[in-house]
BAPA-451976 format. One line per 5 residues: number of its first residue (from 1); their letters; for each residue x, y, z of N, C-alpha, C, O, CB. Coordinates in steps of 0.05 Angstrom, whole numbers, plus 5000, padded with zeros to 4 digits. Glycine has a CB too. Layout:
N
NUM) A) X,Y,Z,X,Y,Z,X,Y,Z,X,Y,Z,X,Y,Z ~ ...
% end
This chain:
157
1) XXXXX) 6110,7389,5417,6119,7363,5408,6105,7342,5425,6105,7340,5449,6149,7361,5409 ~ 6092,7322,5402,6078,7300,5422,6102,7274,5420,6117,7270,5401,6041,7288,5409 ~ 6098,7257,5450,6116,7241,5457,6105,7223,5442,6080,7221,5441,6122,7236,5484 ~ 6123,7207,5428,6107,7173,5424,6098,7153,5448,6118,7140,5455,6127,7153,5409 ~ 6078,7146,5459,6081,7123,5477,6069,7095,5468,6051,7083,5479,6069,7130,5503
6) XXXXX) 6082,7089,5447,6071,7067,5435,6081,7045,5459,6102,7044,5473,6082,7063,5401 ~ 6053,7022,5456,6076,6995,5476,6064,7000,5497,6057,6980,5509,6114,6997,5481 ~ 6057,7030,5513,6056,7035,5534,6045,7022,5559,6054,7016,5581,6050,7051,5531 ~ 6014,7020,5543,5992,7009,5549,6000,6978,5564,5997,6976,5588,5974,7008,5521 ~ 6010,6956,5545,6020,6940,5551,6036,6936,5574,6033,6916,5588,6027,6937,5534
11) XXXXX) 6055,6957,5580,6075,6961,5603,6057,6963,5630,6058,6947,5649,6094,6990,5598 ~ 6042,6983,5628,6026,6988,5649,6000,6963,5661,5994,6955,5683,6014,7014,5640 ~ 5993,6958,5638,5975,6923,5640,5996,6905,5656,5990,6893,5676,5968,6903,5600 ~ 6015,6904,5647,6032,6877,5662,6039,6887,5689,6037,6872,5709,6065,6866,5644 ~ 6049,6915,5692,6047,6926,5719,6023,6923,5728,6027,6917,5752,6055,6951,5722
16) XXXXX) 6001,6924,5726,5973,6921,5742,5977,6892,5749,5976,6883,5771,5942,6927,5725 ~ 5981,6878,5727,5969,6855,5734,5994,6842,5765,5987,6840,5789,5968,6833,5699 ~ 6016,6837,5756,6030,6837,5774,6026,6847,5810,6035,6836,5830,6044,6849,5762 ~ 6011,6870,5806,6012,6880,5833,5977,6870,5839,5969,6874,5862,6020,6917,5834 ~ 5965,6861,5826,5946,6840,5824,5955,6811,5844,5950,6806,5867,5945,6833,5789
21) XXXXX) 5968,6798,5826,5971,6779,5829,5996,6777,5864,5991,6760,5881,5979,6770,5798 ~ 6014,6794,5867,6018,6803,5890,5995,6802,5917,5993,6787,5937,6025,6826,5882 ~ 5984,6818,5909,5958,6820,5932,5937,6796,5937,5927,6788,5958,5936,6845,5924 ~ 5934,6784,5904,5926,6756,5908,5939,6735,5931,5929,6722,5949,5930,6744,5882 ~ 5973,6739,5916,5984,6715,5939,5992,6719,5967,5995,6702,5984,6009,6703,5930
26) XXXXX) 5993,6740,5969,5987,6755,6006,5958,6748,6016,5960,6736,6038,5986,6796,6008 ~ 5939,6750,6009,5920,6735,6009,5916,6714,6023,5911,6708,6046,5918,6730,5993 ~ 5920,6698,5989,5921,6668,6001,5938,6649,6022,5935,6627,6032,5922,6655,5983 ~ 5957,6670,6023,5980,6662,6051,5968,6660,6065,5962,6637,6074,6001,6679,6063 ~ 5954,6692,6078,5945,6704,6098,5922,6672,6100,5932,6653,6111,5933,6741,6092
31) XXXXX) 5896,6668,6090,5873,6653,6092,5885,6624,6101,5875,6612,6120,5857,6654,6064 ~ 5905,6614,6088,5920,6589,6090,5923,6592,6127,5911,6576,6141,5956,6589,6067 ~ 5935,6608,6135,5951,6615,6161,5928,6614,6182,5932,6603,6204,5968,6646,6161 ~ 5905,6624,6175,5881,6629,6192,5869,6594,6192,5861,6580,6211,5856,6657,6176 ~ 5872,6589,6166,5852,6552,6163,5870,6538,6187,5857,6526,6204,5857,6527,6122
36) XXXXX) 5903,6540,6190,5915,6522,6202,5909,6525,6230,5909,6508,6248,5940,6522,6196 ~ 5905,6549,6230,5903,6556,6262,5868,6551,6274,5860,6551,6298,5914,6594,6265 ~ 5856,6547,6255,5829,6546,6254,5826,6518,6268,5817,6511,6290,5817,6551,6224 ~ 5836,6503,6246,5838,6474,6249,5851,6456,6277,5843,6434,6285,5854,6468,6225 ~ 5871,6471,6287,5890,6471,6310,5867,6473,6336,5863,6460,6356,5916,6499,6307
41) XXXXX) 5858,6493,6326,5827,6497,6352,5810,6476,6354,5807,6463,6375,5802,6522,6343 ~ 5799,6471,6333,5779,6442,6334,5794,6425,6345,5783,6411,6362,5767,6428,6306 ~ 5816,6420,6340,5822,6390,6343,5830,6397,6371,5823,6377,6385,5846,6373,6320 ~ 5843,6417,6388,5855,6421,6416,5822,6416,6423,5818,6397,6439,5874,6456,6426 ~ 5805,6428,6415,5775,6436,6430,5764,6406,6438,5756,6397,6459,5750,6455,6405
46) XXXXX) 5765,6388,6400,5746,6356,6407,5774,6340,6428,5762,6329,6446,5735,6330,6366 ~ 5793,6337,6431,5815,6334,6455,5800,6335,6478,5798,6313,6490,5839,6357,6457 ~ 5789,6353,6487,5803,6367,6510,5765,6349,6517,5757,6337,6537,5816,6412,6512 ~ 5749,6357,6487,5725,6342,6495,5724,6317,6503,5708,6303,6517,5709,6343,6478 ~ 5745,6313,6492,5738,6270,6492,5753,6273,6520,5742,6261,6538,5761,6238,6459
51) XXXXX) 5776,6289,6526,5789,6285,6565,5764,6290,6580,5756,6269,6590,5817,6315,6580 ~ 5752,6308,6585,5728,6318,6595,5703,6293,6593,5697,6288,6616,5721,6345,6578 ~ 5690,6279,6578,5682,6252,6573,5697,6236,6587,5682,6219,6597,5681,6244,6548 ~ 5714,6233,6591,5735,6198,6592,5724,6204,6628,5713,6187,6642,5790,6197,6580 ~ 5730,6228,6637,5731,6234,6664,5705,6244,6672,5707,6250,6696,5752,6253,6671
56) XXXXX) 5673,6249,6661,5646,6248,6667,5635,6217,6659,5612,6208,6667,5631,6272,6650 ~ 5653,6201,6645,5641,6169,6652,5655,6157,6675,5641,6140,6686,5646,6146,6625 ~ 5681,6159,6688,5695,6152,6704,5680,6154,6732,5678,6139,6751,5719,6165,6700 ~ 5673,6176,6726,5649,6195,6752,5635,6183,6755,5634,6172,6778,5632,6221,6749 ~ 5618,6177,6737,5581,6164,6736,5600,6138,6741,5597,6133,6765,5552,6167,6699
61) XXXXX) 5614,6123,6732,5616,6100,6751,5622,6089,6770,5619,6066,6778,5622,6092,6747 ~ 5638,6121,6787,5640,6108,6813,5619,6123,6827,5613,6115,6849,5668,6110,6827 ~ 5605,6148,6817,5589,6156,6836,5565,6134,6826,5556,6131,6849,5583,6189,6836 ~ 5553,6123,6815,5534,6096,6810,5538,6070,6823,5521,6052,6827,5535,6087,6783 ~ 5576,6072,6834,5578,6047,6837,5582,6028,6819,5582,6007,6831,5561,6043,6847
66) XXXXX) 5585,6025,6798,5585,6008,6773,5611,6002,6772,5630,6013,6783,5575,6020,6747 ~ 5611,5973,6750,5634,5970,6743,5639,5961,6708,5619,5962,6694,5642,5951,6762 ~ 5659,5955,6699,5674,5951,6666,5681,5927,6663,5703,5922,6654,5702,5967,6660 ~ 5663,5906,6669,5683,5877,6656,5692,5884,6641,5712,5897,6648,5674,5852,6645 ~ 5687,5883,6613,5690,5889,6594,5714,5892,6581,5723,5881,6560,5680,5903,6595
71) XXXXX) 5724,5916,6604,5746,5936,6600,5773,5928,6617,5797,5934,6616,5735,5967,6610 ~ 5757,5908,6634,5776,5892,6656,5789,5915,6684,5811,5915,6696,5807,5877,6634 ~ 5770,5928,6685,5770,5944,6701,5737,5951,6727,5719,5965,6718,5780,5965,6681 ~ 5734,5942,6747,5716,5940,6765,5714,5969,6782,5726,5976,6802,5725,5915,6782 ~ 5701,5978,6773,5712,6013,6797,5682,6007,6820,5676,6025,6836,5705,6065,6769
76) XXXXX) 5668,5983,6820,5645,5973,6845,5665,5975,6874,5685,5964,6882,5630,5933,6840 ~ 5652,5990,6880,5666,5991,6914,5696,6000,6914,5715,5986,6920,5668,5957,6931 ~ 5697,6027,6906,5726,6034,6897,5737,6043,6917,5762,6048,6915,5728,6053,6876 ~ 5723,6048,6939,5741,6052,6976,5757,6026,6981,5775,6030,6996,5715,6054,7009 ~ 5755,6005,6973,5772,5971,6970,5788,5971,6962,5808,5960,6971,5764,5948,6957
81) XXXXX) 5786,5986,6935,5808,5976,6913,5837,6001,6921,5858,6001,6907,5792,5982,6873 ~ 5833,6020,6946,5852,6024,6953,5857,6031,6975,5864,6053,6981,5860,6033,6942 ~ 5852,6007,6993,5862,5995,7020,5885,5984,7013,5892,5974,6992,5844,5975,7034 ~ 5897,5988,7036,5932,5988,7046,5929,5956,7056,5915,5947,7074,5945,6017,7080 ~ 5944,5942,7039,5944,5904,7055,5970,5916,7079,5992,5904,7076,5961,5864,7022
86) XXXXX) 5970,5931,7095,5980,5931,7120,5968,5949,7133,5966,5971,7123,6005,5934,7123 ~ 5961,5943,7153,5945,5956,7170,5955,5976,7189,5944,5992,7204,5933,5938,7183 ~ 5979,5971,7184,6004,5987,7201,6006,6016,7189,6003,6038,7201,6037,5971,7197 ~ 6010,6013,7163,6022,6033,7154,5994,6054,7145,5973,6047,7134,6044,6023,7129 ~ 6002,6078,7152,5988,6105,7157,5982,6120,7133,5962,6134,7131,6003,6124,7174
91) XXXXX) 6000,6119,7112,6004,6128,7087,5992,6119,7068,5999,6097,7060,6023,6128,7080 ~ 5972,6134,7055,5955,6137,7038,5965,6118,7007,5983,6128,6992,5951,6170,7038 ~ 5951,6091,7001,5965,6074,6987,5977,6087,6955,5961,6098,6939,5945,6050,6985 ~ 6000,6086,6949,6001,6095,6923,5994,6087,6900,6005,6097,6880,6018,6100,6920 ~ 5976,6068,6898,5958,6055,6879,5944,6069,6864,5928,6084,6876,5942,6040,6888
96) XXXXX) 5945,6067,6831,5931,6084,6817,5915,6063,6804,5923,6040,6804,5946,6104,6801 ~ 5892,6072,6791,5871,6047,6773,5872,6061,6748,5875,6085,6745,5833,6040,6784 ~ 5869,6044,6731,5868,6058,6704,5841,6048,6685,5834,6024,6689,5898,6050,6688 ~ 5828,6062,6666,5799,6054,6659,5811,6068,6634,5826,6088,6636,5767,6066,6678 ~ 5805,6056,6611,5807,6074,6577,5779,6059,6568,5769,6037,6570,5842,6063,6548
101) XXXXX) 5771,6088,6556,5759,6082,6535,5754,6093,6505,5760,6116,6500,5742,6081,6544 ~ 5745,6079,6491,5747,6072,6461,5718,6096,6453,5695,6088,6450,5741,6029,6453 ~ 5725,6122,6452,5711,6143,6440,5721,6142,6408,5730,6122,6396,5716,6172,6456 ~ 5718,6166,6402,5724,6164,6371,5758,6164,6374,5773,6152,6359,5709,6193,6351 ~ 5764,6176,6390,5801,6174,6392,5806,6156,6429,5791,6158,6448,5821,6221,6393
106) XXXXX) 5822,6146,6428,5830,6141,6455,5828,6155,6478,5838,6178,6474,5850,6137,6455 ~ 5818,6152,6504,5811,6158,6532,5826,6144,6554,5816,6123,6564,5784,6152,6536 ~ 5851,6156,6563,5851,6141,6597,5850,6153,6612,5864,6173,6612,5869,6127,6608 ~ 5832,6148,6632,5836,6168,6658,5849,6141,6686,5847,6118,6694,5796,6187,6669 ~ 5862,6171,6689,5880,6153,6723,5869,6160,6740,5863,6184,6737,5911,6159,6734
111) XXXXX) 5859,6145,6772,5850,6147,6791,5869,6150,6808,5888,6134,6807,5836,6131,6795 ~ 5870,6163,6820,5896,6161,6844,5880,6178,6877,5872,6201,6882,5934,6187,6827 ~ 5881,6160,6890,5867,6174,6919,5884,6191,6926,5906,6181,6924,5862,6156,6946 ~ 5885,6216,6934,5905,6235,6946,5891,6239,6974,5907,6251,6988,5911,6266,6928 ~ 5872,6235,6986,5866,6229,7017,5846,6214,7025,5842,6198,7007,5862,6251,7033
116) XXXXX) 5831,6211,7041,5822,6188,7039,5798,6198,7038,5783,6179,7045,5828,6168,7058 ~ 5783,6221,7033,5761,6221,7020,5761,6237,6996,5743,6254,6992,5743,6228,7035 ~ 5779,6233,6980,5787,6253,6959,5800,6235,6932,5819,6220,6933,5811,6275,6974 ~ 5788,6240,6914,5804,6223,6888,5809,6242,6863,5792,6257,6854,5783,6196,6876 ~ 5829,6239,6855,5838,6253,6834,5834,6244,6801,5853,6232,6794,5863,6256,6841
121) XXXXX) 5823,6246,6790,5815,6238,6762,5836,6245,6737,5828,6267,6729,5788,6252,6758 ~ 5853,6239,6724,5870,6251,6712,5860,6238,6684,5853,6214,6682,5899,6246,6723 ~ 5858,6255,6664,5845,6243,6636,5860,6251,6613,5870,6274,6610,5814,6254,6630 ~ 5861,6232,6599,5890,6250,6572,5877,6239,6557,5867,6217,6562,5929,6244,6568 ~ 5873,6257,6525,5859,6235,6505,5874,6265,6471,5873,6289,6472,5804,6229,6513
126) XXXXX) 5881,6253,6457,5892,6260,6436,5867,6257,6405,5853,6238,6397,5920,6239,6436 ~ 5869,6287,6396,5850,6290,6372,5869,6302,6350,5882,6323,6355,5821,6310,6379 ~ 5871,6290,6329,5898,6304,6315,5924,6300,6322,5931,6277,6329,5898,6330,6316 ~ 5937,6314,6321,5965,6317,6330,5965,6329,6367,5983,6328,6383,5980,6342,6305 ~ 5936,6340,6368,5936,6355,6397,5925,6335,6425,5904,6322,6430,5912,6383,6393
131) XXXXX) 5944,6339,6435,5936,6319,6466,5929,6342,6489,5944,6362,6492,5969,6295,6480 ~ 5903,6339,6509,5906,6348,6516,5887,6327,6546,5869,6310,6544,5904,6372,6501 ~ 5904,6341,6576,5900,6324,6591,5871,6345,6609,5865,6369,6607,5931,6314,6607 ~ 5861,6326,6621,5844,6342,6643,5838,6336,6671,5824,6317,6677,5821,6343,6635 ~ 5847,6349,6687,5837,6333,6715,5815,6345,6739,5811,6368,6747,5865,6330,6732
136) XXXXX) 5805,6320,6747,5789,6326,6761,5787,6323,6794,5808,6317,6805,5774,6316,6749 ~ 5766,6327,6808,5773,6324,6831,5743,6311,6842,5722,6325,6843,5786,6352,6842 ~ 5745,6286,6851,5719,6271,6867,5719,6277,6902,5731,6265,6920,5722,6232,6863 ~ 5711,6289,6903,5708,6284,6940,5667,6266,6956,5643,6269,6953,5712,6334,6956 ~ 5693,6242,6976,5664,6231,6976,5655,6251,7007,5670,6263,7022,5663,6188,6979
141) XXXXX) 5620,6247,7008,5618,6268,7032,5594,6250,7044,5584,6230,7032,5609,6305,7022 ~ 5588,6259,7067,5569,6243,7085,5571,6220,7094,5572,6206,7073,5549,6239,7077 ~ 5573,6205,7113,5581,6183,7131,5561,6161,7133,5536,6165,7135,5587,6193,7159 ~ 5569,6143,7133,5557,6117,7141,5546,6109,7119,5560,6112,7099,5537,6117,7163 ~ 5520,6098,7116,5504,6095,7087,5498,6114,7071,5489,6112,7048,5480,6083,7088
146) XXXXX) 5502,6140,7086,5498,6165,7060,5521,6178,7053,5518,6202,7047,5478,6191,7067 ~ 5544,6169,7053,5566,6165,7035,5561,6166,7006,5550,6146,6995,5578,6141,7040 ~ 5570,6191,6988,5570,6194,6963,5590,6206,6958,5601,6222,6973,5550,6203,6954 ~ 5598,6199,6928,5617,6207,6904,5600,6237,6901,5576,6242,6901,5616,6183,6871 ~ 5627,6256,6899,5608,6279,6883,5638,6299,6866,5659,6304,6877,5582,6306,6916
151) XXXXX) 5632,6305,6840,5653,6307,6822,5648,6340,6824,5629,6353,6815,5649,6289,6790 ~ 5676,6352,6844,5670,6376,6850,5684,6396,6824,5672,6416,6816,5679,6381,6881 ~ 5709,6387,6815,5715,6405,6794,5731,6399,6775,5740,6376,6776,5724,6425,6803 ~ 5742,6422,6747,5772,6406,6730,5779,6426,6731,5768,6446,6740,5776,6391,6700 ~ 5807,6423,6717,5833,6433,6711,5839,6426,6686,5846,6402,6682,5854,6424,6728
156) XX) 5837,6440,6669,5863,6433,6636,5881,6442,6631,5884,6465,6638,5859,6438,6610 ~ 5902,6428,6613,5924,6431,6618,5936,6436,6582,5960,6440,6577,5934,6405,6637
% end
């Protein structure tokens, strides 16, 4: 005795397709999940680029000596700009300078002396939704007129 399987065909088509279309949308989850995270990289990466910039122009201007009308910020003779107005006191001034600049996203880096031949560069600059800061470290070396800026390392954060 033969079975009828009329229809059958049909049953089994919609089951394929189904487990088709299943694997399709696992898929496109899966690819969606990789773009976001993809995207999350660039933008932490051009961040962290523009912190890294904000704090190699900060450099070249004090190791040049230069200064920012401009920007309303002077970093010319930046051993001045943080001298202690008392002569008494021993402690390293807590004066910080601040310099931004106008890359494709915002740049500030903070100066802050932590000894007195040592400056700390702190740079934060935001690409996307991702901020990311960077710091650096200036130490000046050699005495008298051969006194120089020299930008020994960073840190990201």
């Amino acid at each position: 005795m033969k079975k009828k399987l009329k229809g059958s065909a049909l049953l089994w088509s919609v089951c394929a397709l189904l487990i088709v279309v299943f694997v399709l949308t696992g898929l496109l989850a899966l690819n969606k999940a990789y773009a976001e995270e993809e995207i999350n990289n660039i933008a932490s990466r051009r961040a962290e680029y523009y912190a890294r910039s904000g704090i190699e122009l900060t450099a070249d201007m004090i190791i040049n000596n230069k200064d920012r009308n401009e920007l309303g910020v002077d970093l010319k003779d930046i051993d001045k700009k943080f001298e202690d107005d008392d002569p008494t006191n021993t402690l390293i001034s807590e004066k910080k300078l601040t310099v931004e600049f106008e890359l494709e996203c915002p740049v500030k880096v903070e100066i802050e002396r932590t000894s007195g031949d040592i400056l700390k560069l702190s740079s934060k600059a935001t690409a996307g939704y991702i901020t990311r800061e960077v710091t650096a470290i200036m130490e000046q070396t050699g005495n008298g007129a051969n006194e120089k800026w020299e930008l020994k390392g960073y840190a990201t954060k």
